[in-house]
C-alpha positions in Angstrom: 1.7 14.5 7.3 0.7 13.2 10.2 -3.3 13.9 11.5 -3.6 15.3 14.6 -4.5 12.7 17.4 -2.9 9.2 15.2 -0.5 7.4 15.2 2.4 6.8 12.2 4.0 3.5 11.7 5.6 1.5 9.2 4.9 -2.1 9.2 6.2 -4.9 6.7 3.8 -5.6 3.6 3.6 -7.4 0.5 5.9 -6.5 -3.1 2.7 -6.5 -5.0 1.4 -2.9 -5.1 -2.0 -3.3 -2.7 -0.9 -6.6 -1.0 -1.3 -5.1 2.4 -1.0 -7.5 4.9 -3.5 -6.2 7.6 -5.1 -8.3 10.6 -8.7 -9.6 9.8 -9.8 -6.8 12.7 -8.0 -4.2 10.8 -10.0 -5.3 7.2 -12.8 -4.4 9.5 -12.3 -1.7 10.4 -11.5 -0.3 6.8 -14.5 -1.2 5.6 -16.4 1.0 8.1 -16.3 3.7 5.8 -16.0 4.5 2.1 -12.0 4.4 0.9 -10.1 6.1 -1.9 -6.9 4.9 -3.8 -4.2 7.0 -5.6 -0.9 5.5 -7.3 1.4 8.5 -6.4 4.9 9.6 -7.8 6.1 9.2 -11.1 4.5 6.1 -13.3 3.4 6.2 -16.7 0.0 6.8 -18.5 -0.7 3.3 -19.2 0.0 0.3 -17.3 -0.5 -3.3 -18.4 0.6 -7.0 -18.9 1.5 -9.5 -21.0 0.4 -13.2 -20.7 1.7 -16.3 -22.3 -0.3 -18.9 -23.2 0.2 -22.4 -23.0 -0.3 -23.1 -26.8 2.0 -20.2 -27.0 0.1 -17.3 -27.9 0.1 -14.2 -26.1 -2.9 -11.9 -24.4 -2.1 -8.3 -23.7 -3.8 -6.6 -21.0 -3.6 -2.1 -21.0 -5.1 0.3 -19.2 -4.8 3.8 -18.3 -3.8 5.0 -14.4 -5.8 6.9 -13.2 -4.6 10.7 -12.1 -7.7 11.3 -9.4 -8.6 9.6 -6.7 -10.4 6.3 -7.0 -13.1 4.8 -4.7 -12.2 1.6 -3.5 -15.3 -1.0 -4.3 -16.7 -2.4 -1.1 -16.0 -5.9 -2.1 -12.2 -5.3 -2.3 -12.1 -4.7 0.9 -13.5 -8.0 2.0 -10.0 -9.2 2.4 -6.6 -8.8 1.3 -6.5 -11.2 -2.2 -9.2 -9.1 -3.3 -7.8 -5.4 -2.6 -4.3 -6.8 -4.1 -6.5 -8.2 -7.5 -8.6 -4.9 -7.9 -5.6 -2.6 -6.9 -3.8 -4.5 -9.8 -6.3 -4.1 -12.6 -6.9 -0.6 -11.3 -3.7 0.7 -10.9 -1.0 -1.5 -11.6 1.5 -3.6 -9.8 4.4 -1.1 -9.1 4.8 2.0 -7.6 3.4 3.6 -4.4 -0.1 3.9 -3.7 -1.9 6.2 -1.2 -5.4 4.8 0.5 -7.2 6.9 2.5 -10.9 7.0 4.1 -13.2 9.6 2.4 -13.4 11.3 6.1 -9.9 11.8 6.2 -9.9 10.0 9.3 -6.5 7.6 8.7 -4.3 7.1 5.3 -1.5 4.6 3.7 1.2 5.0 1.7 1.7 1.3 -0.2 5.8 1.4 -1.2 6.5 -1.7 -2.3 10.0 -1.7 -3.1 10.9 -1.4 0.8 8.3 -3.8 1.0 6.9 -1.8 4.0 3.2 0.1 4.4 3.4 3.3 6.0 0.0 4.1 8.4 -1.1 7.3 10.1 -4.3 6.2 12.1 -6.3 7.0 15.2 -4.3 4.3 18.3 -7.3 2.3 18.2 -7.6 1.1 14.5 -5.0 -0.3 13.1 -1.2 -2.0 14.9 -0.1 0.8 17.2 3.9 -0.4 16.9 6.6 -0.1 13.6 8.6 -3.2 13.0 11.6 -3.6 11.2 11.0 -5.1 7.4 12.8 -8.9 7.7 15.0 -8.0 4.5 16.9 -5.7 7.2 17.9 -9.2 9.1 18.4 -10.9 6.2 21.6 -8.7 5.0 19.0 -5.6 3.5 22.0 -3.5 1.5 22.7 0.4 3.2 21.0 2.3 0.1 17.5 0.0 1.2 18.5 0.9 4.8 18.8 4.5 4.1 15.5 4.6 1.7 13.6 3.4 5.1 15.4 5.7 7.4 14.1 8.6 4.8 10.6 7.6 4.6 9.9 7.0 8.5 11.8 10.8 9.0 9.2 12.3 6.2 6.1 10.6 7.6 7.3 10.9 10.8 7.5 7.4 11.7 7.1 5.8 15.7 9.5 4.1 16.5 9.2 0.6 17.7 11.1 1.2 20.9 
């Protein structure tokens, strides 16, 4: 839902679960206070990857997602590489993932597979207009077009008119 007195819009973003694509002024101002992290919706109990190596061996890497909120290290916030790299090892690289500021002040919801970052935030903080993900322009197929129609009517989405 939307908090009283900010603004909701959707904004293109990375496929890599916490690649977010924010302005250098908008890192700032997410590191003025302490963040949280949740991958939300259905995903399984334990994530992982597998790595090949060049003498052909493999390494495995596993870990568990976590079910409670997670506080964001300050040093992942320096910029977006380094929220994408912890977000990964934390949490995986699919799925949706909600961040939000410990005062409640402004959240995101991360959904990757639109490619697109949903923001509810005071008009000040972060981009104050939606924009159109460039897969629409690029012949984006109607079930993608109706899967961003349906999350910009349940967040309640500006539009960019």
């Amino acid at each position: 839902m939307a908090l009283p007195g900010c603004l909701v819009t959707v904004r293109e973003t990375g496929i890599v679960l916490g690649s977010l694509l924010l302005e250098d002024e908008e890192w700032r101002a997410l590191q003025s206070t302490p963040m949280l992290s949740l991958r939300v919706g259905d995903h399984p109990v334990l994530d992982g990857w597998t790595t090949q190596d060049p003498d052909g061996s493999e390494s495995r890497v596993e870990f568990e997602v976590p079910l409670t909120p997670v506080v964001v290290p300050s040093k992942a916030l320096a910029h977006g590489r380094a929220l994408s790299e912890w977000v990964m090892d934390t949490h995986g690289a699919l799925g949706r993932l909600l961040i939000w500021d410990e005062s409640r002040r402004w959240w995101m919801v991360h959904e990757p597979d639109l490619e697109v970052l949903v923001t509810c935030a005071p008009p000040d903080m972060l981009a104050q207009a939606s924009e159109e993900p460039s897969w629409l322009s690029f012949g984006g197929t109607a079930r993608g077009r109706q899967e961003l129609d349906e999350l910009c009517v349940r967040y309640g989405v500006i539009s960019a008119e």
